[in-house]
C-alpha positions as CSV (number, residue, x, y, z in Angstrom):
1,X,-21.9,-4.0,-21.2
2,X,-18.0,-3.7,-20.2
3,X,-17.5,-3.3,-16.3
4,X,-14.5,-1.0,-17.1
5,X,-14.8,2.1,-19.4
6,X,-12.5,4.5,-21.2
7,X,-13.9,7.7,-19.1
8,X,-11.6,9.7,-17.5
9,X,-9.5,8.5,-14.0
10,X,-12.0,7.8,-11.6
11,X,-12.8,9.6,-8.3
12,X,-10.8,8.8,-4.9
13,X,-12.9,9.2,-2.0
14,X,-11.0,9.8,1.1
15,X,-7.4,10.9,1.3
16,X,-5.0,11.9,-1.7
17,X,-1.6,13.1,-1.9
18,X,-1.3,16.7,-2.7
19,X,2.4,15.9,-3.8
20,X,1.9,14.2,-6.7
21,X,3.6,16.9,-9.2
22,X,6.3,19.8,-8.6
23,X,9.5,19.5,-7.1
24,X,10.5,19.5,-3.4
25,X,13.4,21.8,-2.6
26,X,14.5,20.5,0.8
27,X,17.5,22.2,2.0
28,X,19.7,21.0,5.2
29,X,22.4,21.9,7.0
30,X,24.1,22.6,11.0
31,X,24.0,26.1,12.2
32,X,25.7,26.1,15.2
33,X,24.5,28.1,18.3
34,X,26.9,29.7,20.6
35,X,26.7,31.5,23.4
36,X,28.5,32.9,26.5
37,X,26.2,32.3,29.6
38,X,27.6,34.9,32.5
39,X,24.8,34.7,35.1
40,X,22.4,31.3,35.9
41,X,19.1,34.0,36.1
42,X,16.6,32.2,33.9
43,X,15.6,35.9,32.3
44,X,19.2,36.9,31.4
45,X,19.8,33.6,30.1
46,X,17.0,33.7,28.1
47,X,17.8,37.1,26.8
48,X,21.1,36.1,25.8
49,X,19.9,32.8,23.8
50,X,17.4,35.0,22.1
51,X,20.2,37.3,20.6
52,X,21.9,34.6,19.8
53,X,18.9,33.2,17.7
54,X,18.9,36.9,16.4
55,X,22.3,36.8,15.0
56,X,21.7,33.5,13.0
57,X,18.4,34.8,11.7
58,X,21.0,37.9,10.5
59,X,23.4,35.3,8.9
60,X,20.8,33.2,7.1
61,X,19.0,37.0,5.6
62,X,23.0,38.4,4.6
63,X,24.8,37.9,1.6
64,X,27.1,35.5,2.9
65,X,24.4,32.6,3.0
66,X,24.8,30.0,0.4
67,X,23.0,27.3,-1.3
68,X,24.1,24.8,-2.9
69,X,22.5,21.9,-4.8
70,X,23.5,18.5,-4.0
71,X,25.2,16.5,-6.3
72,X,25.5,19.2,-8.9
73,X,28.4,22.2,-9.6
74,X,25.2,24.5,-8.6
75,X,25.5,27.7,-5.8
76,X,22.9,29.9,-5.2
77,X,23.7,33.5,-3.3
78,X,19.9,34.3,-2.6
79,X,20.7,37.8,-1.0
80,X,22.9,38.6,-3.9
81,X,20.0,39.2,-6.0
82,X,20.0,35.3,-6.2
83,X,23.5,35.0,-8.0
84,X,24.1,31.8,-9.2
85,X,26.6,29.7,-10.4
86,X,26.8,28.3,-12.9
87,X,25.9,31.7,-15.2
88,X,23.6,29.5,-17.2
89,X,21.0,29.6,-14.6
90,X,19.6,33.0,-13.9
91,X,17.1,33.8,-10.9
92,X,14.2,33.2,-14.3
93,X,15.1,29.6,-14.7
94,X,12.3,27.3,-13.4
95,X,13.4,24.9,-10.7
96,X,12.3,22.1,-12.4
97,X,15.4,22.9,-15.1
98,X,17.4,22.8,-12.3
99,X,17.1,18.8,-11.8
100,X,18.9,18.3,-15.6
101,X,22.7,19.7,-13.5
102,X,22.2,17.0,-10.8
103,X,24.4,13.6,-11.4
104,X,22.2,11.0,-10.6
105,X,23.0,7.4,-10.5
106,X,20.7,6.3,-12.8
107,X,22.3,8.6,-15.1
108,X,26.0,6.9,-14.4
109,X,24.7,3.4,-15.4
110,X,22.4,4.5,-18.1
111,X,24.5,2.0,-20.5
112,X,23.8,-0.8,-18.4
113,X,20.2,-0.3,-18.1
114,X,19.4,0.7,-21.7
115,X,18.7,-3.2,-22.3
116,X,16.3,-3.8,-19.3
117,X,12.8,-2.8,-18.5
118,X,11.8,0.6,-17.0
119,X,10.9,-0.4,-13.8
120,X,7.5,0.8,-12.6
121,X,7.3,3.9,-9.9
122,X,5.0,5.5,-7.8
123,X,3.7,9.0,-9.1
124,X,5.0,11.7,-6.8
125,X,6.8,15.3,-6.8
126,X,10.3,14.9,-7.7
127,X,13.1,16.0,-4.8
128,X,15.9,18.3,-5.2
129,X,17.9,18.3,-2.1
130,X,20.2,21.6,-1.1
131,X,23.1,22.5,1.4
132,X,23.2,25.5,3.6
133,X,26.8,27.2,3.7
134,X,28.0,30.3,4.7
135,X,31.0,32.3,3.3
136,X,33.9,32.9,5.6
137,X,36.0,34.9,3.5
138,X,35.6,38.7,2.4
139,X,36.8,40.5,0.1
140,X,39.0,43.5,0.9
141,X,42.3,43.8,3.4
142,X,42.6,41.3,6.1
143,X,42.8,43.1,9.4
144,X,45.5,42.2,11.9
145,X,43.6,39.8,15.5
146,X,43.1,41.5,18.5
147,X,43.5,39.2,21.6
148,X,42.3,39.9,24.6
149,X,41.8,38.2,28.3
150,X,39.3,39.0,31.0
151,X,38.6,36.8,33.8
152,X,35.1,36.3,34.7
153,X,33.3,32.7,35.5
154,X,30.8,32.1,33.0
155,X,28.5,28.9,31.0
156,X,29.4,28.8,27.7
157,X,26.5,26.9,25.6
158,X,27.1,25.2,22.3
159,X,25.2,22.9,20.1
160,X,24.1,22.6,16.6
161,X,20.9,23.3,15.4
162,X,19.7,20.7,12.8
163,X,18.1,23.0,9.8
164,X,16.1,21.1,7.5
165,X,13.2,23.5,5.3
166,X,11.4,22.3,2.7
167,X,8.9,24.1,0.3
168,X,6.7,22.5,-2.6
169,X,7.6,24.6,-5.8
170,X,5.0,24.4,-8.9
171,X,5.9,23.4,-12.3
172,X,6.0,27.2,-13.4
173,X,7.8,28.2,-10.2
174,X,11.4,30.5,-11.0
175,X,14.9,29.3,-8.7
176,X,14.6,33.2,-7.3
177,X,10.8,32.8,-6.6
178,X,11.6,29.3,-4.8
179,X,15.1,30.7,-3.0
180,X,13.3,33.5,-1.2
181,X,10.5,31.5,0.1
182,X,13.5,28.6,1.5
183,X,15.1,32.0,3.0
184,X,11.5,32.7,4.5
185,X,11.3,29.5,5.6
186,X,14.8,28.8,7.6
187,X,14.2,32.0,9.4
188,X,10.8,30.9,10.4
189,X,12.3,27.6,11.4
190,X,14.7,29.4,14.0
191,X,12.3,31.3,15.6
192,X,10.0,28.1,16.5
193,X,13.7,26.3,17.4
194,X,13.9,29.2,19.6
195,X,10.3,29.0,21.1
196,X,11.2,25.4,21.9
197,X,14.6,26.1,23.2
198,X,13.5,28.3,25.4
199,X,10.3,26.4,26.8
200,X,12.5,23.0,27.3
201,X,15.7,24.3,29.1
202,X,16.8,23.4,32.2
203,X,19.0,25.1,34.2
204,X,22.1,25.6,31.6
205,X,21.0,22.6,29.6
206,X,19.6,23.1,26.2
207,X,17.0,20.1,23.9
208,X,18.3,20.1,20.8
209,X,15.0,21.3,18.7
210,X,14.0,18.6,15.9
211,X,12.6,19.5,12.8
212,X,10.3,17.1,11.3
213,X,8.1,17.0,8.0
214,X,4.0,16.0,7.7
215,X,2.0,15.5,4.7
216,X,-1.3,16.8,6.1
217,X,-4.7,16.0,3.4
218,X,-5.2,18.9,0.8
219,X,-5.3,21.7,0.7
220,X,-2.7,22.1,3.5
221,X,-0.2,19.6,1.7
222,X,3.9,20.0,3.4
223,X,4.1,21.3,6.6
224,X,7.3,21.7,9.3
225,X,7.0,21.5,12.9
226,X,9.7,21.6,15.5
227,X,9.8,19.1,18.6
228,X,12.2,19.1,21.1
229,X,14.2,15.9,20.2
230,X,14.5,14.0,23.5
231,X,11.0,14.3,24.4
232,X,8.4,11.5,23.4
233,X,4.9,11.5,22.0
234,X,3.6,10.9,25.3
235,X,4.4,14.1,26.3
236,X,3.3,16.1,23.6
237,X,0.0,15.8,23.2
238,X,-0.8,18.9,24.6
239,X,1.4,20.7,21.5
240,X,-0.3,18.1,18.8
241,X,-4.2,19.4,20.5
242,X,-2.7,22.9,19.6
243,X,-1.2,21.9,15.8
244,X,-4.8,20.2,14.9
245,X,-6.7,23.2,15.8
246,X,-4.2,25.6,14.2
247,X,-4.9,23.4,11.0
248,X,-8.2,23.1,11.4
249,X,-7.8,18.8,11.4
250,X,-10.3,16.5,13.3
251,X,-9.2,15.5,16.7
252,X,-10.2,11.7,16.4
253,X,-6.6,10.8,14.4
254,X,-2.6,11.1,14.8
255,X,-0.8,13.7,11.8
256,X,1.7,14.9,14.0
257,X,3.1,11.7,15.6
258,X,7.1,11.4,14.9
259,X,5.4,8.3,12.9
260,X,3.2,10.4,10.6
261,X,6.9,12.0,9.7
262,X,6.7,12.3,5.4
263,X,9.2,10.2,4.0
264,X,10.6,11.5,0.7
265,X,10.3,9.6,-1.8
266,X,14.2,9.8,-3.1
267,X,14.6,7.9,0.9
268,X,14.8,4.4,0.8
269,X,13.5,2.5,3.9
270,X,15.5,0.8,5.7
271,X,13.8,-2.6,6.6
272,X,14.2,-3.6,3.1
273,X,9.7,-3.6,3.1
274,X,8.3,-2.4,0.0
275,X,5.1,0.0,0.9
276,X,1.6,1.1,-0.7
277,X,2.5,-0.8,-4.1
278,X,-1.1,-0.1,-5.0
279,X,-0.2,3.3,-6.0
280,X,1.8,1.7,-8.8
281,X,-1.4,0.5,-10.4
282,X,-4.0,1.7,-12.9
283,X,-7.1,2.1,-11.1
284,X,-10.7,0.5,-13.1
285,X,-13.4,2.9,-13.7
286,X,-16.6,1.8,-13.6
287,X,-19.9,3.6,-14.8
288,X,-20.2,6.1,-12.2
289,X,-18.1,4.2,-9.5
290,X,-15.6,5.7,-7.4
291,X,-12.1,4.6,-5.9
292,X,-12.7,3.8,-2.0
293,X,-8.7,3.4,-1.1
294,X,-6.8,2.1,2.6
295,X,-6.0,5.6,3.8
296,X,-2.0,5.9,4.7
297,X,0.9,3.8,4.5
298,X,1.6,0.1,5.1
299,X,4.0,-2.1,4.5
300,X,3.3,-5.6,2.0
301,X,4.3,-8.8,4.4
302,X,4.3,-12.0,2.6
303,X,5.1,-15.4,2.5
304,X,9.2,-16.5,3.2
305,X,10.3,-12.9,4.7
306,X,12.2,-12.3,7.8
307,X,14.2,-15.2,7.5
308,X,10.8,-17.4,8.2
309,X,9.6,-20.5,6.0
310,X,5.4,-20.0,6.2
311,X,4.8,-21.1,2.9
312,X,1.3,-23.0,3.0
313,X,0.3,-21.9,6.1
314,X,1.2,-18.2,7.5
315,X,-1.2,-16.3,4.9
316,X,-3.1,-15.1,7.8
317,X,-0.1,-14.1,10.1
318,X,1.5,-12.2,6.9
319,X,-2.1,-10.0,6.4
320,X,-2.3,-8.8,10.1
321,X,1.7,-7.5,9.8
322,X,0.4,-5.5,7.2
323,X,-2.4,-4.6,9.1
324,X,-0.1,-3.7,12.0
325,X,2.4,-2.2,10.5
326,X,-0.3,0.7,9.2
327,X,-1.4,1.0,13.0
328,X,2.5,1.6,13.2
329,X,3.2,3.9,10.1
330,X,-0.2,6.2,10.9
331,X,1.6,6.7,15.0
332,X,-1.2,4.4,16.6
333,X,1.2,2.5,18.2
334,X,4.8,2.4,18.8
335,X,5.4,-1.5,18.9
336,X,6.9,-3.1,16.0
337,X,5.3,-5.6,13.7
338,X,4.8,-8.8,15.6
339,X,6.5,-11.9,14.6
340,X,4.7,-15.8,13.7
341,X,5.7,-16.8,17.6
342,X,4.3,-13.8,19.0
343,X,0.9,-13.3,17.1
344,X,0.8,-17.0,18.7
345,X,1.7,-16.2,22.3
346,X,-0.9,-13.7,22.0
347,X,-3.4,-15.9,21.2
348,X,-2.1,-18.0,24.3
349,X,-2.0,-15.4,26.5
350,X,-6.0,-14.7,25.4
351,X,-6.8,-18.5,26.0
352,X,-7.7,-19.0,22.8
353,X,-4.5,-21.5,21.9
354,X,-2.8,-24.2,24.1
355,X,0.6,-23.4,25.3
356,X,1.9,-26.1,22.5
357,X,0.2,-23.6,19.6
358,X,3.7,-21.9,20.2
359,X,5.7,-22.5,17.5
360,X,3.7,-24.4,15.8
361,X,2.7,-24.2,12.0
362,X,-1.0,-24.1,12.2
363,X,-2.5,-21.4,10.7
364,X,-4.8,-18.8,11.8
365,X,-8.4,-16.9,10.5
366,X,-10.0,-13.4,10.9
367,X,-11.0,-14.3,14.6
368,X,-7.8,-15.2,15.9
369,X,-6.6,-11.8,13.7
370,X,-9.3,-9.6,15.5
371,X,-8.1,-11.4,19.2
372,X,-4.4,-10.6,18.1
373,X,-5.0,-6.2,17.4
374,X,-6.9,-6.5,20.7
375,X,-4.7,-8.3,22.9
376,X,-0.9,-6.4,21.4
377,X,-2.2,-3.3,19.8
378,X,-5.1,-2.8,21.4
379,X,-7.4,-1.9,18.0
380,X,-11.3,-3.3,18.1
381,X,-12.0,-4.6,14.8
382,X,-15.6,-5.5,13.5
383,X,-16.1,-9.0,11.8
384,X,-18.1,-9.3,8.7
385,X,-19.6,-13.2,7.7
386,X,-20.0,-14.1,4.3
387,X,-21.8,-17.6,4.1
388,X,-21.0,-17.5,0.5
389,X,-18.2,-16.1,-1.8
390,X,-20.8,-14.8,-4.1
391,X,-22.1,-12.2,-2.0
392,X,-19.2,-10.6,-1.6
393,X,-20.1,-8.3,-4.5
394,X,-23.0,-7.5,-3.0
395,X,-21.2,-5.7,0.0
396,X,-19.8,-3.0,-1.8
397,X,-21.4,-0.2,0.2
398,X,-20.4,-1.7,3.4
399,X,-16.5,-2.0,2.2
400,X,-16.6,1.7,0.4
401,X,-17.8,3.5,4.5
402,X,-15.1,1.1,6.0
403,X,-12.2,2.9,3.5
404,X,-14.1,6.3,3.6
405,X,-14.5,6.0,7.8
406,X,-11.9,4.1,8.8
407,X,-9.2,3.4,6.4
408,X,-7.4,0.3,7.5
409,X,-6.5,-3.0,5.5
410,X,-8.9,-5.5,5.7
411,X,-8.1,-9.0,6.1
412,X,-10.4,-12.2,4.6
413,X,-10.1,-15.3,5.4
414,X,-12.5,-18.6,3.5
415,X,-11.0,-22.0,4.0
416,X,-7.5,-21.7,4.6
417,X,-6.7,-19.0,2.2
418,X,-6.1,-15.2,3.5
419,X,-5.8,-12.0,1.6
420,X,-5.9,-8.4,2.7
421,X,-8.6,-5.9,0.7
422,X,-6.6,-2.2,0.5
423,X,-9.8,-1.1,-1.2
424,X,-13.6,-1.1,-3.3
425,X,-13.8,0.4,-6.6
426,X,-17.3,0.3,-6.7
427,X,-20.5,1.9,-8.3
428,X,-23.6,2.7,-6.6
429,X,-26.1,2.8,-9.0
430,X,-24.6,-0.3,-10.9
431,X,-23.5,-2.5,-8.2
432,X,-20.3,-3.1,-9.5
433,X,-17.6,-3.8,-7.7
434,X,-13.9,-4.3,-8.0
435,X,-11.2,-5.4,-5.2
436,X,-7.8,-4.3,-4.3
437,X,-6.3,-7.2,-3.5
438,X,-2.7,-7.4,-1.8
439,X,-1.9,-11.1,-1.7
440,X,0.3,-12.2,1.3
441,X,1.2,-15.7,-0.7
442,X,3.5,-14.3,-3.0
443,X,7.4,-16.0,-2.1
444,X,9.3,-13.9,-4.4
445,X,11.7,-10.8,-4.0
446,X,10.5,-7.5,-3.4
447,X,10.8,-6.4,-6.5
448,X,7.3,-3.9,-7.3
449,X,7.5,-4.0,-11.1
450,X,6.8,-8.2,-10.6
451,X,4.2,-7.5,-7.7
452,X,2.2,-5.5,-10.0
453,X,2.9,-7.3,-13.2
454,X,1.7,-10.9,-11.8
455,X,-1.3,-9.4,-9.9
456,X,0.3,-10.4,-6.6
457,X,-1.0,-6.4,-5.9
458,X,-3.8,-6.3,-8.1
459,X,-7.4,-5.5,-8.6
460,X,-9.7,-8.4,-8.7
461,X,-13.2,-9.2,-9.9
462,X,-16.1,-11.1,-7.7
463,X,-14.7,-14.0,-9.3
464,X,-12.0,-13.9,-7.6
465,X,-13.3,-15.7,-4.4
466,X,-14.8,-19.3,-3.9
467,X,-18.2,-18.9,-4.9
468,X,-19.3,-21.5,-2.6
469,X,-16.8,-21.1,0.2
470,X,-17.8,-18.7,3.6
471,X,-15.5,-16.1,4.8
472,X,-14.9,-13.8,7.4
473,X,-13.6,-10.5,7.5
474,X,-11.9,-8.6,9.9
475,X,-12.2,-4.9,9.4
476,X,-10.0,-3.2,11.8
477,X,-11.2,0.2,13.6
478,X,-9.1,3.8,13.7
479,X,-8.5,4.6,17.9
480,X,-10.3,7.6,18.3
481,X,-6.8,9.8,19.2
482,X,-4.3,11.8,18.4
């Protein structure tokens, strides 16, 4: 009997991304906040930043707020009965339609690619990203100025408020459905940038309110929260406490971390690392097996990156930067990925290695990997021993409550090879078992449609490993924090 069927996809257990169809309507844009400051008592001060909150909210609810969709001849009057431009599009169309008046660049050099391969991507909402403007002319008779001069010492405060609103529209959803709820939204926004305006100011000094965007687990999908934007995590934990009960999320692990921030997927990252490739990937089914899947993001670290020639021996190294960089991405810690020299001086500094390990080209096994997240990240990992390659498909339940429980890549080591496991598809009542394998020996570009192509991200049978060989893994273990 096959080990993979033609039933329908199988069943993730653990997280899953609630953004996987619609459109995003993200809209951005400075409002700026002026006011004139003519006494230092906290109460009056605060009374006069309030109005002035109160006159923006006025702006963004009259008819002289605009939208207008990026790349595209589209504006959108959503207090005008949502008039738009161009009269093609009515307040019926669906926003989705909207996406076909937006030049892309992939529509500019569609002649050059019409000869290549559709590269693969990762299934996810699309992203249609807006403006905020505000008309400055009226129509009627212009009026004559009126100057006039008092003189009276005062504080005059000015700064710009950084709007940024997104909502998560259906398939089915209408451009005048979707406008009012961004016009909902922006106001919302500026009364919380008022709430933190108001609780961070100092004397005449105002924090510049930060919004930033989480993907928290389904049903609660998109949400916005507002930071004041000099002040660190450290120092916030008291407002995160208040954001997990408010969302009814477990207390044991980060969503609200300036980490945890969602990154949209029409944003490229900037360290040039690809992350979660997996998702690229047709999953197996097995009879009544389910997906058990590394919870969050990571980024793939492999052989000849960063400028540094491992090839043959820094397998091992190249699996813990993955593993580090999810402790990273998920807001466990704020430390970057450590390089080959200072996984090494680690392992110095815990007396496993002699000083002359340093720089050196030997390699490294799940030990020295569980010493390493201790001594630089702090993370306790368990270690699993295998005396045989074999019965590695026998430790599918063990693998499946590490996914479900604790999420985090696993690296294996057996002789002097190293991989990382990003998850079990396995079946209970079969024992079947398939790997996700991310293999930190691949040397080429980081180009996903090859990755996933050649396997180098791939699912794998039990015969993937040494039958005869012993390895170890090292199954790191979520801080119990937020």
């Amino acid at each position: 009997m096959s080990a993979f069927t033609a039933s329908s996809a199988p069943q993730v257990v653990g997280d899953s991304n609630p953004l996987e169809t619609g459109t995003i309507l993200r809209v951005r844009g400075p409002l700026e906040l002026k006011c004139q400051l003519d006494s230092k008592d906290a109460l009056l001060m605060h009374k006069v930043i309030s109005r002035t909150f109160e006159t923006l909210r006025a702006k963004v609810k009259s008819e002289s707020f605009v939208l207008t969709v990026c790349e595209s001849p589209v504006f959108i009057w959503p207090n005008k009965d949502v008039y738009v431009t161009p009269q093609e599009i009515t307040p019926n169309t669906l926003v989705v339609d909207v996406q076909h008046w937006i030049k892309t660049d992939e529509q500019e050099s569609t002649s050059k690619k019409s000869a290549k391969k559709k590269g693969k991507k990762i299934l996810t909402a699309n992203v249609i990203n807006l403006r905020l403007m505000m008309e400055v002319t009226k129509p009627g008779p212009l009026s004559a100025p009126t100057l006039s001069r008092t003189v009276q010492k005062h504080h005059f405060l000015c700064t710009t408020l950084p709007m940024d609103c997104v909502v998560h529209t259906t398939c089915d959803e209408t451009i005048g459905v979707a406008c009012g709820r961004l016009v909902e939204e922006l106001i919302h926004q500026l009364y919380d940038m008022e709430k933190v305006t108001l609780e961070h100011m100092k004397g005449t000094n105002l924090l510049v309110p930060q919004p930033i965007h989480f993907l928290l687990p389904v049903p609660k999908g998109l949400v916005t929260v507002v930071y004041p934007a000099t002040v660190p995590d450290s120092q916030l934990e008291t407002h995160r406490k208040e954001l997990h009960r408010r969302f009814e999320l477990p207390e044991d692990r980060p969503y609200f971390r300036r980490a945890n921030a969602y990154h949209f997927p029409n944003e490229t990252y900037k360290d040039g690392y690809l992350r979660n490739p997996h998702l690229a990937l047709t999953h197996p089914t097995l009879e009544n097996g389910k997906l058990y899947l590394v919870q969050g993001i990571y980024s793939y670290h492999h052989y000849m990156q960063d400028r540094m020639d491992d090839n043959g021996w820094g397998c091992a190294y190249r699996s813990l930067q993955t593993i580090c960089s999810w402790f990273q991405q998920q807001g466990y810690v704020e430390q970057p990925v450590p390089t080959h020299k200072e996984i090494q001086q680690a392992l110095v500094d815990v007396g496993d290695k002699q000083a002359s390990f340093v720089g050196s080209r030997q390699w490294i096994g799940s030990i020295e990997v569980q010493a390493v997240l201790d001594q630089l990240l702090g993370v306790t990992s368990k270690i699993m021993f295998v005396s045989h390659g074999s019965e590695l498909a026998s430790k599918g339940r063990e693998l499946a409550n590490h996914f479900l429980n604790e999420g985090t890549p696993v690296m294996i080591g057996g002789g002097v090879l190293a991989h990382t496991i990003l998850g079990v598809a396995w079946s209970e009542t079969t024992g079947q078992i398939r790997f996700l394998i991310l293999d930190p020996h691949y040397t080429g570009a980081e180009d996903l449609q090859v990755i996933t192509d050649k396997g180098w991200c791939g699912w794998k049978g039990p015969d993937f490993w040494d039958q005869t060989a012993y390895y170890n893994l090292c199954l790191p273990q979520r801080p119990k924090t937020i």
